[in-house]
N, C-alpha and C positions, 0 to 999 in steps of 0.2 A: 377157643381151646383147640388143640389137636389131639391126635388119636393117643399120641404115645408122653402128652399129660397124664395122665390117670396109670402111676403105676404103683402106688401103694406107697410109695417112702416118703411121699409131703415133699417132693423137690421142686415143686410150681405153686405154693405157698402164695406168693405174689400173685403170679398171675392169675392164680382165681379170684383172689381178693380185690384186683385190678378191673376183673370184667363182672363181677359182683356187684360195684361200686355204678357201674354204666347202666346198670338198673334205675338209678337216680339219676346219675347228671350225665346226661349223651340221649337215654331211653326218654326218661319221662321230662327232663329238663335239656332240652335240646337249644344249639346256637341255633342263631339263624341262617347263618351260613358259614362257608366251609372258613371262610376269613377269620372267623373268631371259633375254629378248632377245639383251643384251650380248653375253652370250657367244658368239652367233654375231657380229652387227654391229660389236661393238666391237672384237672383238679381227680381223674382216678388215680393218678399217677401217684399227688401229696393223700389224700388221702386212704390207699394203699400203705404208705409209708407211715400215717397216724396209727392206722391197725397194729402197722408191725411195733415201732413205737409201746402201743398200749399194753402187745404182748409178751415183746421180748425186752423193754424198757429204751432210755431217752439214747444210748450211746446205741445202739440200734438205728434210729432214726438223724444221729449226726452222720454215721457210716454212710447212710445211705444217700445223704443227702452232700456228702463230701462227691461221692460218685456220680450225683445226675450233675454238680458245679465243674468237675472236668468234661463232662460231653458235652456238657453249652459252650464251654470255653472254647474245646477242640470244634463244633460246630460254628462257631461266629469267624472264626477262622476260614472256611470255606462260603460261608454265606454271610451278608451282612443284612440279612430281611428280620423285620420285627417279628413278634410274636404276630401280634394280628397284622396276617397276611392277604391280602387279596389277590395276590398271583391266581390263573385259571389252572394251572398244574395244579388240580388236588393232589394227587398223591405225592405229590413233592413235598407235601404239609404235613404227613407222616414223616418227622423228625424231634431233634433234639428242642427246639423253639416248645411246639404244640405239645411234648409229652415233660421234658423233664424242666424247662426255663417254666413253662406252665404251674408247674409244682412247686419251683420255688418259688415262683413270685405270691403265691398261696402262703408257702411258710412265709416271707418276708411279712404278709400282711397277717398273721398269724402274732407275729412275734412285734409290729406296730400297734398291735389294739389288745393283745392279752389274749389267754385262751379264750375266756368268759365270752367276749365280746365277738371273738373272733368266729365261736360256735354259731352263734344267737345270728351271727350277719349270714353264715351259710342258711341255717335252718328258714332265715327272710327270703332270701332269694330262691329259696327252693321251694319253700309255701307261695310265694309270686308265680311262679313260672313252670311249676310243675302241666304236665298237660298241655304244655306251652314253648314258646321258643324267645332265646336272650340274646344279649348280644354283649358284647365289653361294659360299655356303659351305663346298660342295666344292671349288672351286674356290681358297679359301680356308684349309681343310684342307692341301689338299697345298703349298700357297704354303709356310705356320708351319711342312711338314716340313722342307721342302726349306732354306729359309732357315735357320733355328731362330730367327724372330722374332714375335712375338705382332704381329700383325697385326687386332686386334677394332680398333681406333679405327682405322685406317686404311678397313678398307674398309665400317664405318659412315659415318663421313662421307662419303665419296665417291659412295658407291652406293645409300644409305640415307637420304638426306636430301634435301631437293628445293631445297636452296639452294647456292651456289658462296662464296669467300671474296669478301669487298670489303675492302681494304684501305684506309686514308688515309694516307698518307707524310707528315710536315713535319719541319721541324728549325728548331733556331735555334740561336745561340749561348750559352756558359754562361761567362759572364765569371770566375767564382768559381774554376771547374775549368781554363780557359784551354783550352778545348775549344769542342764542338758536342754536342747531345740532337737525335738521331732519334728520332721518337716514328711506331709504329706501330699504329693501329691499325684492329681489324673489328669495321664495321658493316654486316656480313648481321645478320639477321634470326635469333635462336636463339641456341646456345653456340658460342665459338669455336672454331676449327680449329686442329690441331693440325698446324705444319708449318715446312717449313724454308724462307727465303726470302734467295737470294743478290738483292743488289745493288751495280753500279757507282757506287763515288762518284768524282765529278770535285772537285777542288778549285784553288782559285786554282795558276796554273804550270804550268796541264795536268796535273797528278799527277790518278793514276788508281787505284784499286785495288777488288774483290772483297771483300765482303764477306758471309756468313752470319748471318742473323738467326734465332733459335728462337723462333717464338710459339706459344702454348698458353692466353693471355689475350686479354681484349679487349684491351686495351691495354697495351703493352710502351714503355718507354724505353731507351735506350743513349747512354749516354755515351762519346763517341770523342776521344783526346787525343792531342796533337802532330802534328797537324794543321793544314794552314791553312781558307784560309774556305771553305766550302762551298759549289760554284755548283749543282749538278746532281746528282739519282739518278735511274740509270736499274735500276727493278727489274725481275728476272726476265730478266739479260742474255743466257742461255744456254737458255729459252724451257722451263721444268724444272715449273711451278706453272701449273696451272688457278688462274685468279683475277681480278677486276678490282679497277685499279689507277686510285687516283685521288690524282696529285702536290698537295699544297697549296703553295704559299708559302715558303718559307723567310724565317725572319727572323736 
């Protein structure tokens, strides 16, 4: 805290809620070294953001979480270093990686395993290692127990690699099929990411609907039929995927 926190009108809400939280994971559930930061930063970080969530409701917690996904963005841009860093500059580890990519990658594995599951694997790892010190991969271990899901590509790419997804969206129409082709694809830097990506299509009439996309390539196509024409996608409607998104054209 500082001095001039504490002035009556609740304007540092977060921030105590933030260093509240380091009671538990930083204080009592410490990394083992500065390498794997996150685990204090990151997880006060989403977890500050569950508080807020809980109390001012879910469109709360998209806000917030639309805002730490442009500082990673604007961050990877200057830096191309993973989350787990082993640079000797500690205090260069005080950034967007260790505090806000930290907290997403929390909600992403939040919104891969359910609430239920997703409480139960912190409450593990924190009955583990309380009085004690972790590291990525324990913290990992106990996730694949608690879950029963093989978690290796997930939390390499997220934590282990110094790049985020870039998406390119277009579509056109497919006269043959009397449809439309979305064609997805990423152009980061590297091998593609492996993930799920909802979006809103709009189509002529106002129709509206939800959609899930699997990609695990660079580039994916899908073909959508009985449907009309295609005016708009809005992806990442429900604010679920770290990534930057860039609309082309539709033809």
């Amino acid at each position: 805290y500082y001095e001039n926190s504490v002035t009556g009108r609740q304007g540092e809400e977060g921030l105590f809620a933030h260093e509240i939280v380091h009671q538990w994971f930083g204080d009592m559930a410490t990394e083992k070294s500065f390498a794997h930061l996150w685990l204090s930063e990151g997880f006060a970080t989403y977890l500050t953001h569950i508080y807020m969530e809980s109390k001012y409701g879910a469109d709360s917690l998209a806000k917030r979480m639309q805002e730490d996904r442009l500082s990673v963005l604007g961050f990877v841009i200057e830096s191309k270093r993973p989350v787990v860093d082993s640079t000797p500059n500690y205090m260069s580890l005080l950034n967007a990686n260790s505090y806000q990519k930290g907290g997403w990658v929390l909600h992403m594995l939040r919104r891969e395993l359910g609430d239920s599951v997703f409480h139960a694997a912190v409450r593990a790892y924190y009955a583990q290692y309380k009085g004690s010190n972790a590291e990525t991969r324990d913290l990992q271990a106990i996730v694949e127990r608690v879950s029963g899901k093989s978690l290796e590509t997930f939390f390499n790419q997220w934590l282990f690699r110094g790049v985020n997804p870039q998406l390119a969206i277009s579509w056109k129409k497919d006269a043959m099929m009397d449809g439309l082709i979305i064609t997805i694809e990423q152009v980061q830097k590297g091998s593609p990411f492996t993930l799920s990506l909802d979006m809103e299509l709009e189509y002529e009439g106002n129709i509206k609907e939800i959609r899930r996309f699997e990609l695990d390539k660079a580039s994916h196509s899908f073909l959508i039929t009985g449907k009309g024409r295609l005016l708009k996608v809005r992806p990442d409607p429900n604010t679920n995927i770290l990534a930057e998104f860039n609309i082309l054209s539709g033809k």
